[in-house]
C-alpha positions in Angstrom: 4.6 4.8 3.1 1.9 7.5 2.2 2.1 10.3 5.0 -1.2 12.6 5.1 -1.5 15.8 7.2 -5.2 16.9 8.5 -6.2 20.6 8.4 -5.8 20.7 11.9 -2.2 19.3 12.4 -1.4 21.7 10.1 -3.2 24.5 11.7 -1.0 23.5 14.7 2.3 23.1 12.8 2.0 27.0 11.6 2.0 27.4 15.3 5.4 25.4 16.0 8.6 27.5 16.7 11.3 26.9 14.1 13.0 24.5 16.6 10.2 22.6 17.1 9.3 22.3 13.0 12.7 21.2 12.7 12.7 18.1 15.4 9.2 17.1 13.9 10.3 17.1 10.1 13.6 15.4 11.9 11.0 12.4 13.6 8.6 12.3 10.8 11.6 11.1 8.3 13.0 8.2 11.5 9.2 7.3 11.5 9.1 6.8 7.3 12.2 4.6 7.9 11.3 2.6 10.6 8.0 3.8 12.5 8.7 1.7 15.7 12.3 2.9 16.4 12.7 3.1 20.5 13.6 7.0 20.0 9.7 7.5 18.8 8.1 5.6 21.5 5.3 4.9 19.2 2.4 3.3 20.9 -1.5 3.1 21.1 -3.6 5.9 22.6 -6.8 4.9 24.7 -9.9 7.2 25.8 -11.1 9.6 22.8 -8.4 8.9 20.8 -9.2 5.1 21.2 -7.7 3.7 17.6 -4.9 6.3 17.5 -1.3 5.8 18.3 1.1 8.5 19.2 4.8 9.3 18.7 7.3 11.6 20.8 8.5 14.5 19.2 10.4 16.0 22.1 9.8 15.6 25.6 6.5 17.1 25.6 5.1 17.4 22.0 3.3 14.6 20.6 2.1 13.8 17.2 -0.9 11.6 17.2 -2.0 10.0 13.7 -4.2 6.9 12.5 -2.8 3.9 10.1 -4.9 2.4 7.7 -3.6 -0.3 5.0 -2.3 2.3 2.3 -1.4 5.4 4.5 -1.0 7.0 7.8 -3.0 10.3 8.6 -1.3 12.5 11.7 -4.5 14.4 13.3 -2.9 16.3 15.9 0.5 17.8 17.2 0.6 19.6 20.9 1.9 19.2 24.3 1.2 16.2 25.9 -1.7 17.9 28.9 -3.5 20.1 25.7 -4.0 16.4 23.7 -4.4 14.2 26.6 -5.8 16.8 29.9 
């Protein structure tokens, strides 16, 4: 599996607190392994980001990315009310 980062998910990852960096590197390696594990709760977005899916991070944080047939492209990282208020 091909995992590609946007500019702006990686804008936001600068912005991540070590802790945080950590528990997304930790999800992003489950996700290569086995992208619908229960722990991830991986599942399809509706609204603007219509075509999207999300995963949990932690509680709060979600990573939001698009699959296509040779790779998946994570657009956004934030708390759940900045990506979905």
């Amino acid at each position: 599996m091909i995992i590609v980062y946007h500019r702006d998910f990686k804008k936001n990852y600068k912005r991540l607190s070590s802790k945080l960096k950590e528990r997304l590197e930790e999800r992003l390696r489950l996700f290569s392994n086995d992208e619908f594990s229960p722990i991830l709760n991986n599942h399809a977005l509706k609204g603007k980001w219509l075509g999207y899916r999300s995963i949990n991070v932690t509680g709060d944080i979600r990573a939001i990315f698009k699959r296509d047939t040779e790779a998946v492209l994570f657009v956004a990282i934030d708390t759940h009310s900045n990506l979905y208020g």
